[in-house]
N, C-alpha and C positions, 0 to 999 in steps of 0.2 A: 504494500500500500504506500502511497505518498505517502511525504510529510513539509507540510507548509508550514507557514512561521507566521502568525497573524498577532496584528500591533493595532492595539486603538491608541493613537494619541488623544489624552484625555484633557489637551489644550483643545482643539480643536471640537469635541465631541460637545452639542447641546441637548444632549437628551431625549432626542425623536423618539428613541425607541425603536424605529423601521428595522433596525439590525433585530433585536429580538423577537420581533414580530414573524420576521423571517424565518430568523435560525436561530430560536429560544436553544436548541440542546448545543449552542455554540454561545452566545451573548446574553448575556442577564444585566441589570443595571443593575448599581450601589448604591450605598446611603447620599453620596453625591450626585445622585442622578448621572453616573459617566458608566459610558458600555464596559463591563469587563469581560475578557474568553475565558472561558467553564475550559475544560478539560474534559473532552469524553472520557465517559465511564465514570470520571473521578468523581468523590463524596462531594457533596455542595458543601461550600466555601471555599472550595479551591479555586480560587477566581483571583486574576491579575491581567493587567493591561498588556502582555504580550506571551506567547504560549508557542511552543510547536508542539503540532496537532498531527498526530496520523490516520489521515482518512481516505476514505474510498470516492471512488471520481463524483456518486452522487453527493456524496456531503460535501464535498471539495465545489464543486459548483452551485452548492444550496447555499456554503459560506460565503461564497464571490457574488452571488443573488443578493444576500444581506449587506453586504460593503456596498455594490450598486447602489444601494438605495438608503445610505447615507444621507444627511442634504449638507451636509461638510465635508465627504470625504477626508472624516475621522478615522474608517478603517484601513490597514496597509496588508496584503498579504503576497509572501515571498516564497517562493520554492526551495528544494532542499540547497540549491546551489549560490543564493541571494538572489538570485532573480527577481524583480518587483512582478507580481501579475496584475496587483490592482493598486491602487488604479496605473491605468496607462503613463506611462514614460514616454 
């Protein structure tokens, strides 16, 4: 399975919510109101503003679905290699 590397900068981030709307088993908000990545599988509270994640092409594209639809593009996510995939370069 991949493994990508997703960053919410929590400067950037207002709260939409649209990332967990998408991909709640990827993004939850905090007492801040700022997105943080869950960790599949992991026990809830394992939550921080940047994680590598190993997932299958459907969650890998349900994540990039959630970042889309940022209206800050607060989320970053990178391949195993640092590649940026989202947003565009």
């Amino acid at each position: 399975m991949p493994k990508i590397r997703v960053q919410v900068d929590p400067d950037l981030c207002i709260g939409a919510a649209s990332c967990v709307t998408i991909a709640p088993e990827t993004f939850q908000m905090n007492d801040e109101n700022k997105a943080w990545v869950l960790d599949h599988g992991e026990e809830p509270g394992g939550s921080t503003y940047e994680r590598w994640l190993e997932v299958t092409e459907d969650e890998m594209e349900n994540i990039i679905l959630g970042a889309q639809s940022c209206p800050t593009l607060a989320i970053f996510i990178f391949d195993e290699e640092g590649t940026q995939l989202f947003p565009d370069v």
